[in-house]
N, C-alpha and C positions, 0 to 999 in steps of 0.2 A: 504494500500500500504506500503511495506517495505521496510525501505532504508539502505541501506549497507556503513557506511562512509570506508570500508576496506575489504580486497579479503576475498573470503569463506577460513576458515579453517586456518589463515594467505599463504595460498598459492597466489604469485602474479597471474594475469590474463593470460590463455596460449597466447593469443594473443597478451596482452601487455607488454611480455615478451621481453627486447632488443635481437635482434637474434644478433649471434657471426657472426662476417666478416672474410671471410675469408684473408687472409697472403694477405697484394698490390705487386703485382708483380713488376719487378725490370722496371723501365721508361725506354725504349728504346727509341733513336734519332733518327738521318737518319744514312742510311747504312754508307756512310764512317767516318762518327765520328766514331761510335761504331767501326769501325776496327782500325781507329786511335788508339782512347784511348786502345783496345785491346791487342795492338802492341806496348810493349815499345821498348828502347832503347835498343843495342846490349852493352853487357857486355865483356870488357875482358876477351880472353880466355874461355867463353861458347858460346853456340852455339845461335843460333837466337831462340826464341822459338812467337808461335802465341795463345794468349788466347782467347776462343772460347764461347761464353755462349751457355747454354743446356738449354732452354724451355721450353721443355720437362721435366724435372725436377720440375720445378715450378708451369705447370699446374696440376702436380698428388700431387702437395702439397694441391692445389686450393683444386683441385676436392674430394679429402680424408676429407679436412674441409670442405665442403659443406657436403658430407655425412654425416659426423658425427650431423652435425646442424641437418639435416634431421631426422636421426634415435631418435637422442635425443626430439625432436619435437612430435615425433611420439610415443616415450615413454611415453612423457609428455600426450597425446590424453590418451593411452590406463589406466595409472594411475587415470584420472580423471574420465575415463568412470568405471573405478572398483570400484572406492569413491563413485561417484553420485550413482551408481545403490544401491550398499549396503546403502542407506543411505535412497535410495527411498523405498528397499526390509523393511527397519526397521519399516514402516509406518502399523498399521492395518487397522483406519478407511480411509475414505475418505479423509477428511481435512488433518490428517497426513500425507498422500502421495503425495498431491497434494502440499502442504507443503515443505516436502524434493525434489521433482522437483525444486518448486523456488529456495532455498536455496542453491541446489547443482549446480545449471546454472547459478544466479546471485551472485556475479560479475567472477566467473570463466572461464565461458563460454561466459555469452552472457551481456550486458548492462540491461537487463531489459526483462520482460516475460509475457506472455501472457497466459490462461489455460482456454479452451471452454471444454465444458461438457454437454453432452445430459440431455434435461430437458424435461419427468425426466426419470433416466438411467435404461435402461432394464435390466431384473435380469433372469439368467441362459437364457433360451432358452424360455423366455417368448416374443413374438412376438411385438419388439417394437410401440408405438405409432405416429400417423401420427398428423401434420406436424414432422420434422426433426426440433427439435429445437437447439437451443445451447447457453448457458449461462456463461457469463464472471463468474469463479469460482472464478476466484483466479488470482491480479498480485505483479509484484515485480518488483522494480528496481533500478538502485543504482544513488545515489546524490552525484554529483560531488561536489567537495568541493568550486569551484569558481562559483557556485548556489547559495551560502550563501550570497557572495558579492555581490552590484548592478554592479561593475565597472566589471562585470567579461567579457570576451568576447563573445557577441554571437557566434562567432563559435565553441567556444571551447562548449559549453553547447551539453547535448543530447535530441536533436528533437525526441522527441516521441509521439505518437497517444495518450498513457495514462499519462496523467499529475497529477500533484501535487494535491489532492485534498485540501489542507490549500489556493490555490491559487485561489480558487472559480473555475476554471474551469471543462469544463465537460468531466467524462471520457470517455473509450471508450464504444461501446456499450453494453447494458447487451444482450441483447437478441440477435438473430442473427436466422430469419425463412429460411431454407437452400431451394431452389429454386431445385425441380426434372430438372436435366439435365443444371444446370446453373454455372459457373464457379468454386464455391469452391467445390459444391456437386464432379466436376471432380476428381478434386484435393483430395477430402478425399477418392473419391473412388479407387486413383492410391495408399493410402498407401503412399509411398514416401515422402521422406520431399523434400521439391524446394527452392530453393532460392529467395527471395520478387519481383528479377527482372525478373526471367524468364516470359513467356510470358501468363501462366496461373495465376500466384500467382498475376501479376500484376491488372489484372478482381477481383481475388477471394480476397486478401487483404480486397479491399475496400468495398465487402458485408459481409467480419465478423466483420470488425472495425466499419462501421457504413461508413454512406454519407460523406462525406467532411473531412476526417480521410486519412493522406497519413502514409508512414513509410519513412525510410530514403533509398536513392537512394544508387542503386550500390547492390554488396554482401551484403546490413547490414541487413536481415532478412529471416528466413526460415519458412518456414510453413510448423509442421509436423503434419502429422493427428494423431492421440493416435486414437489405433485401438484393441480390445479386441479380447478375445477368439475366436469370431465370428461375431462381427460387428463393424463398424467405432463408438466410445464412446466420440470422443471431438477431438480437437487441440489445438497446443501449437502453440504460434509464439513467436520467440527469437529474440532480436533487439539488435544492436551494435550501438557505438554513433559515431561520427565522430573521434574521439580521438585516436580511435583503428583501428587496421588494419582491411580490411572486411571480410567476413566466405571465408573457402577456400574449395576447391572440400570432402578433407575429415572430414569438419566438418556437411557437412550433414550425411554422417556416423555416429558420437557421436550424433547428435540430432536425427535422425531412435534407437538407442541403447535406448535414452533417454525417448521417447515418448514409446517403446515399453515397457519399463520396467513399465513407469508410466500406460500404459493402462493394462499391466497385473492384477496389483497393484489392480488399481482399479476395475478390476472383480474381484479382492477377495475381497477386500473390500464391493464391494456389496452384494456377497454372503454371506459375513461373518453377515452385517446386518442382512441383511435377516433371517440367522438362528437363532440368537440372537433373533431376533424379531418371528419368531414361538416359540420359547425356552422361554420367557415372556412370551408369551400369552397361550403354553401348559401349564407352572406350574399355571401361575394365575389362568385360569378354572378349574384345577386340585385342588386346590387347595379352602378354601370356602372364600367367598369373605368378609362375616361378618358373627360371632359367633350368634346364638340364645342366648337369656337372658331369661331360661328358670325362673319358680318360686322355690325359694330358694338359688339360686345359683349365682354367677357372675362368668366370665369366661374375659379372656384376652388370645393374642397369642402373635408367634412372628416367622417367617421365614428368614431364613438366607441362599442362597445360598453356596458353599463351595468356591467359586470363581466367581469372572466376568466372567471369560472363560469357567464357567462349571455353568451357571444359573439355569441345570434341572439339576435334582435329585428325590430319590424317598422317600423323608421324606414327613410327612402329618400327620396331627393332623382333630379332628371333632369333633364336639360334636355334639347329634342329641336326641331332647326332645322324652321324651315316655311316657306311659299311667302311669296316677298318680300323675304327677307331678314329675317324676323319668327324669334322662337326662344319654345319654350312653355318656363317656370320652374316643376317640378314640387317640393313636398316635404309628404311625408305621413307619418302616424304608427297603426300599427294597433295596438290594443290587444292589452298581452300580451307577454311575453321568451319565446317557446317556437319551433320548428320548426315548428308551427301558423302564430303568429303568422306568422314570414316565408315561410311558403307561402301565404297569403292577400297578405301585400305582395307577393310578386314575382306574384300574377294581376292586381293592382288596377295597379301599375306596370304590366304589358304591356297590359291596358285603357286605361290614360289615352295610351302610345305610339300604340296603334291610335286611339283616336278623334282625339288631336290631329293623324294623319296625313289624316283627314277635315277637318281645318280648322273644326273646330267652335269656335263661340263658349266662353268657358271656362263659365259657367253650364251648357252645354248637358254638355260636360263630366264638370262634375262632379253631374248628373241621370245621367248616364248610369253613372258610378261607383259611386252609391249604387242604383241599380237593382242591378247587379252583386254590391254586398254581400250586397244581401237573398236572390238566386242561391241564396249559399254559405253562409248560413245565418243565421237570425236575430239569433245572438247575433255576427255579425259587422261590430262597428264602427271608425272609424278616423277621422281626423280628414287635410285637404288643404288645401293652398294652390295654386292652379293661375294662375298669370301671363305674358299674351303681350305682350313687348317687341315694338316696329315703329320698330328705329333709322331710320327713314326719318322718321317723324313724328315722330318721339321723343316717346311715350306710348307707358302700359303699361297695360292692362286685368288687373285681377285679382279671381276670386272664391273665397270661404274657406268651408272648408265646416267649422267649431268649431275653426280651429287660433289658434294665436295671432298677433297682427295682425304684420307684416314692419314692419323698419324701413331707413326710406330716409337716405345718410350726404349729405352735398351737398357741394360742392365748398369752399365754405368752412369747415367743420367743421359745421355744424348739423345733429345726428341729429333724427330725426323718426318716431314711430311713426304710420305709415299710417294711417289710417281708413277703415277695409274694412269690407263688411257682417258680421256675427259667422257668420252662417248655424249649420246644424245638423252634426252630425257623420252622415257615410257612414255608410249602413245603419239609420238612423232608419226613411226611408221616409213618402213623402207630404209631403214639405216642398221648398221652392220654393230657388232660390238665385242669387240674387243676384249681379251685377258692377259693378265700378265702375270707371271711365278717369282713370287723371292724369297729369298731367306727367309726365317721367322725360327732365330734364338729364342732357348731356352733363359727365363725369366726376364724376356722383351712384353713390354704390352702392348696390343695393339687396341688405340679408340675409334671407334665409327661413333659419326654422331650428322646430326641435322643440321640446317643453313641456321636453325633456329639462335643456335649455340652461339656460331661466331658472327651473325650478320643482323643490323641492326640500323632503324633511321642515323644512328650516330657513328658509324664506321660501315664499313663497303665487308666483303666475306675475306678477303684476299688479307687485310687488318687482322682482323679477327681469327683467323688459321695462325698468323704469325702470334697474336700475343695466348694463343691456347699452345699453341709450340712453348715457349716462355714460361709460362704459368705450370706447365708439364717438368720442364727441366726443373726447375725452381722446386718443385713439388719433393723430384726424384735425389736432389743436393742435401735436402736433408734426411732419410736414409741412410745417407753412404751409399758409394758405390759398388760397394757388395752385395746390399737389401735392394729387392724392388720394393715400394711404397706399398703399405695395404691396400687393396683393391677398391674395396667399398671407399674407405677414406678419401682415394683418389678422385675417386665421381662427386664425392662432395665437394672438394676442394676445386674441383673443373666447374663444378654450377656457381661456387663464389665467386670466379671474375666477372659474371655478370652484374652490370653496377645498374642506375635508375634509368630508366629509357631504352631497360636492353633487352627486355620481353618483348619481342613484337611479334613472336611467332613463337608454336610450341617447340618443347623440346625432347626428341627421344635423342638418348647416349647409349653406346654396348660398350663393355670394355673386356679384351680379353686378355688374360696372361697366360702366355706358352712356356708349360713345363716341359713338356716333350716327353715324350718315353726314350729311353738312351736304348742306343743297341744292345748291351749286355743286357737288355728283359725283352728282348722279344726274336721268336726261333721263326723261322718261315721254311717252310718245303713242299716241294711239287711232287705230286702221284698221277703214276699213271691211274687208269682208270680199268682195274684188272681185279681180279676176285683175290690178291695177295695185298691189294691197296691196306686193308682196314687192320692186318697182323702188322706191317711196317707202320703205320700211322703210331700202335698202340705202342712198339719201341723205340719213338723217335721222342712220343712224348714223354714215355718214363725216363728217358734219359732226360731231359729237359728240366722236369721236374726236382730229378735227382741234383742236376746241376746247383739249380736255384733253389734247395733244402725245402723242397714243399714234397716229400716221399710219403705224409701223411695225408693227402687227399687223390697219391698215384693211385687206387686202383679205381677212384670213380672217377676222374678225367680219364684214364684209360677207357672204363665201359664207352663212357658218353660219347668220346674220341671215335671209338668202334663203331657205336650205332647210325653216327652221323655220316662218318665217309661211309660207310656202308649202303647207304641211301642215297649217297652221292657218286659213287661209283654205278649205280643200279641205273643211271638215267644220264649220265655224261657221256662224252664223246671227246673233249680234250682233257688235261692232265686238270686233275684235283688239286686248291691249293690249301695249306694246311699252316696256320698261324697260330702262335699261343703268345701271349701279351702278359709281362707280370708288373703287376704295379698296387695298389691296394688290395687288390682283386687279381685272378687269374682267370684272362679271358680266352677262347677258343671260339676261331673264326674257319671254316671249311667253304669253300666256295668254289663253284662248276658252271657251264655253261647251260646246261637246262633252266629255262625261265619258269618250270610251275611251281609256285611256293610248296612247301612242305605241311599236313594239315593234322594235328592229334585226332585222331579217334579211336574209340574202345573199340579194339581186338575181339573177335569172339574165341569161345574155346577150341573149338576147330581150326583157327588159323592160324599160318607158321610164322606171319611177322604182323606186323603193323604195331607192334610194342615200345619200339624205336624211342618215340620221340615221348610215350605215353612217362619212358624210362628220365627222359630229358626233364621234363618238367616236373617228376618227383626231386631229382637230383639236385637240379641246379638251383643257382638263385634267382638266375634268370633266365631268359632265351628269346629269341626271335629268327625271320629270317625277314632278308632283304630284298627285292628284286633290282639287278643292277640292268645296265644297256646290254652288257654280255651275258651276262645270263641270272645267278643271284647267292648269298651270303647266307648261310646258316651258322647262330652263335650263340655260345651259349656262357655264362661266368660263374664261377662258384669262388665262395668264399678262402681269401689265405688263413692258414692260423699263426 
C-alpha cells in the first residue's frame, strides 16, 4: 500500500482546491431606508436628483464569476485527465500501468484506490475462463498527516474498507467470485462508472470488498468497470475521505477516461507478454539447449539478444558430433530481428544438422544451404560459417559463406584472424564456395561469432575483428603462456568489450578448444572383408588394449569388436576399417562401404544370428551408427577404469 504525504506531481487536489467566491453583493434593507438613504438633501441652486441602485448590474458580475470558476474547474478536469492518461499510456507491463493509475488518481483525484483484475486475464480472443474471478491487484492511498498523531480527530481521518497494513488489520478482499446475474456482475456489464451511493453500487460494493467492508456515504466512491478491447478485464473503485468535497456529476467522466485508458493499457500489456513469451520460447527451441562435449574438443556458447524488445532474431550457432570423432562448428546469421527471421534460422539450422549427418564436405554444405534459401524465398539471405575439426589429425576444414572470418587464440597468446575464402552470403544463388584446411593445435581456441559482436553504428566490422583480436591476446597474457584461459571465462570477457551503443544486432558466439587426441591413443587398421576379418580384428584389439593397460574390459571390447566387423564383413565389398580411440573413454569405430544402417531386433529362438548388436547395446555405454557419402560408421564406447 502506498502512501502519499503530498499531491501527485506537486499539483494540489482538484477537489481540495479552495473554489473562488464570487463578489457579496451590496446588503439591501427595507424598501424605505434604501430610498431614504438614496435620497439626499437638496442643494442650492441644483436640482433635486434621486439615486437609484441597478441589480442588475451586480448579478452579471455574480454570474461572469461563477463562470469563470466553472470553466477554470473544468480546465483543471481536462489537464489532469491529459496527465493521468499519458502517464498510464507510458506503462508497458502490467504492474506499470496498473501502477500509473494509482499514482495519477491518488491524491489528485481521489483519496485512495482500489484495482480488481480478472484472475487470470484472457489474452487476445482467447475464450475466457469460468468462474469470473477478480483479484485485489493493486491499492493506494494517501495518509493524512493527523494519522500520525493519536490526539488527531476521528472525523477528520479517512474511513476506508482498505486499511493500514502496519496496523495489523485486515485488508480488503483479495478475491472477489463474480455471481452470473448478481449485482456487480450488472454493474461491470453496464461499462459505466456509478457513484458508491447509487442504488446498484450500493448491492455490488459490498460483494467486491468482501462481507462487513462498507465505503464512505454520500458521492465519496465510484465504481468503474476497466473494460478491454472486448470484455469487462477488472475494476477500479476511487474513495474520497470526508475532508474533501464528494465526486461530482463530471467526475464520473474523468474516472470512464481513467478506467478506459487503464483497461486498454492492459490488453496491451497482455499481448505484449504474450509475444515476449512465444518470442522466448521460439528462440530457446530454436536454439540448442546444451552443446555436445564431443572427444577432443571443448566447446562453450553464449546468446545475446539485440534488445528486450526485439528477443528473436536469427543468429545461431551448433555444433553437431560426426563419424571419427570429427564435430561440425556451425554459426550463422539470417537477416532480420523478427519471428520471420528465426523461423527461417531454425529450417536452415535443421538443414545444415541433416546434411552434416550425411558427412558432406562443408562447401558441399553450405551449396546445399543456399539452394534451400532460394526454396523459401528470394529475399531470403543469411550469412555461415560451417567448420569440421578431426582431433585425430588435428586440422580443421572451414568454408564461409559472407560471415566474418573466425579467429584462432594459440597457446601462447597469439590471436590470429583466419584467412578463409570471403564467399557469398546464403541465398545469393549461383555462386560456388569454397574450403580451406589448416592446422588446429592442441590447446589453440578457435571463436566463431556474429557481425553482431564486432560491428556496430560506432565502428565498421573490419574495427571490431581487430580490437576482438586484442581483447583475445590481452585475455590469453594473463594465463601464461603455458595455460589456455578458461573457456566459459573467455566468452564473458569477449561480450565485455562491448561498451554503450554497441548492441545493434544480436549476438551468437561458439568457442572451441582443441585438445586433440595424440597419436599414442589411437590404433587404426584395414580388413579385408573375409570370414578370418572378425578372429584378426579381436587380436589387434587385445593387443591395443594391452598396450594402453585397459586388459580389464579386453574380453568385452573383444566380443563387441567381433560382433561388429562380423556384420560388416557380411555386407562389404572393400576393406573394413577398424579404429579404437583412448581418451576418457575407449571408443570403437568399424566402418565399410554398404550404406544400410545396422537395426537391433529381438532374435527368435530358432535363429543363428541377429544377436549382434542386441549384445552391443547391453555392453556398451553407448552406440550408434552413421551413414557417410561412402558408405557408413558403426561405434560403439565403453567405459575406462
Amino acid at each position: 500500500m502506498t502512501e502519499h504525504p503530498t499531491s501527485h506531481e506537486g499539483r494540489q487536489p482538484l477537489a481540495a482546491r479552495p473554489q473562488e467566491r464570487a463578489r457579496p453583493r451590496q446588503q439591501e434593507g427595507p424598501p424605505g431606508a434604501a430610498a431614504t438613504a438614496a435620497i439626499p438633501g437638496p442643494s442650492p441652486g441644483t436640482a433635486t436628483q434621486h439615486a437609484v441602485p441597478n441589480p442588475t448590474s451586480a448579478e452579471s458580475v455574480a454570474s461572469a464569476a461563477d463562470t469563470q470558476t466553472v470553466a477554470r474547474r473544468e480546465g483543471d478536469r481536462l489537464r489532469f485527465v491529459g496527465a493521468a492518461t499519458r502517464r498510464i499510456a507510458r506503462g508497458i507491463d502490467l504492474d506499470e500501468i496498473v501502477l500509473g493509475l494509482c499514482r495519477a488518481s491518488v491524491p489528485t483525484f481521489s483519496d485512495a484506490i482500489l484495482v480488481y483484475l480478472r484472475d487470470p486475464l484472457p489474452v487476445g480472443d482467447e475464450r475466457p475462463v469460468t468462474p469470473f474471478v477478480l483479484r485485489l491487484r493493486r491499492t493506494d492511498r494517501l495518509r493524512l498527516a493527523d494519522e500520525e498523531s493519536e490526539g488527531g480527530p476521528e472525523g477528520d481521518r479517512l474511513r476506508l474498507p482498505v486499511t493500514d497494513p502496519q496496523a495489523g488489520l485486515m485488508p480488503a478482499a483479495d478475491l472477489c467470485e463474480i455471481q452470473a446475474g448478481g449485482a456487480l456482475a450488472e454493474v461491470l456489464r453496464g461499462v459505466r462508472p456509478v457513484f458508491g451511493d447509487s442504488a446498484a453500487a450500493r448491492v455490488a460494493l459490498p460483494e467486491l470488498l468482501g462481507a462487513g467492508r462498507t465505503v464512505p456515504t454520500g458521492h465519496r466512491a465510484i465504481l468503474a468497470p476497466l473494460r478491454g478491447r472486448r470484455r469487462v478485464i477488472g475494476a477500479a473503485v476511487f474513495l474520497r475521505g470526508t475532508d474533501r468535497p464528494p465526486f461530482e456529476a463530471n467526475d464520473l467522466l474523468v474516472a470512464a477516461q481513467l478506467a478506459t485508458h487503464t483497461a486498454l493499457g492492459i490488453d496491451k500489456a497482455v499481448l505484449y507478454g504474450r509475444e515476449a513469451y512465444i518470442a522466448d520460447e521460439l528462440q530457446r527451441t530454436m536454439l540448442p539447449d546444451s552443446l555436445p562435449q564431443p572427444t577432443g574438443v571443448r566447446l562453450a556458447s553464449r546468446y545475446l539478444p539485440a534488445a528486450e524488445t526485439a528477443r528473436v532474431g536469427g543468429d545461431w550457432y551448433d555444433a553437431i558430433p560426426l563419424p571419427g570423432s570429427r564435430v561440425a562448428l556451425v554459426v550463422g546469421d539470417v537477416m532480420g530481428h523478427s519471428m520471420t527471421s528465426a523461423a527461417i534460422m531454425g529450417q536452415l539450422r535443421t538443414t545444415a544438422q541433416t546434411l552434416a549427418g550425411l558427412d558432406l564436405p562443408p562447401q558441399e554444405v553450405l551449396h546445399h544451404l543456399d539452394e534451400q534459401a532460394q526454396r523459401l524465398g528470394s529475399d531470403r539471405m543469411a550469412t555461415c560459417m560451417y567448420a569440421v575439426y578431426d582431433p585425430v589429425a588435428h586440422r580443421i576444414t572451414i568454408a564461409n559463406a559472407g560471415h566474418p572470418p573466425p579467429v584462432l587464440l594459440h597457446l601462447g597468446g597469439r590471436a590470429e584472424v583466419l584467412k578463409v575464402p570471403p564467399g557469398a552470403p546464403i541465398g545469393v544463388g549461383g555462386v560456388d564456395f569454397e574450403a580451406v584446411e589448416l592446422d588446429a593445435p592442441a590447446g589453440a581456441t578457435l571463436l566463431l561469432y556474429t557481425d553482431g559482436l564486432v560491428e556496430s553504428r560506432m565502428r565498421d566490422v573490419w574495427t571490431g575483428i581487430e580490437i576482438l583480436r586484442e581483447r583475445l591476446a590481452a585475455t590469453a597474457q594473463l594465463t601464461g603462456p603455458d595455460h589456455s584461459p578458461p573457456l566459459e571465462a573467455l566468452c564473458d570477457d569477449v561480450l565485455d568489450m562491448l561498451g554503450p551503443g554497441d548492441r545493434d544486432d544480436d549476438i551468437a558466439l561458439l568457442a572451441a578448444r582443441f585438445d586433440g587426441i595424440a597419436p599414442s591413443d589411437v590404433a587404426y587398421w584395414y580388413l579385408e572383408p573375409e570370414d578370418a576379418a572378425p578372429g584378426r580384428a579381436r587380436r589387434l584389439a587385445r593387443r591395443a588394449l594391452s598396450r594402453w593397460g585397459l586388459d580389464d574390459i579386453s574380453d568385452e571390447v573383444e566380443l563387441l569388436v567381433s560382433e561388429v566387423v562380423t556384420n560388416a564383413v557380411r555386407y562389404a565389398e572393400r576393406p573394413v576399417t577398424l579404429r579404437l580411440l583412448r581418451t576418457d573413454i575407449l571408443r570403437c569405430e568399424v566402418g565399410d562401404d554398404a550404406p544400410q544402417l545396422p537395426r537391433q531386433r529381438r532374435a527368435r529362438e530358432t535363429d543363428e544370428g541377429g544377436r549382434g548388436l542386441f549384445l552391443v547395446n547391453r555392453l556398451a555405454r553407448r552406440w550408434g551408427a552413421t551413414r557417410l557419402s561412402t558408405g557408413k560408421v558403426v561405434w560403439f564406447e565403453m567405459a575406462t577404469p
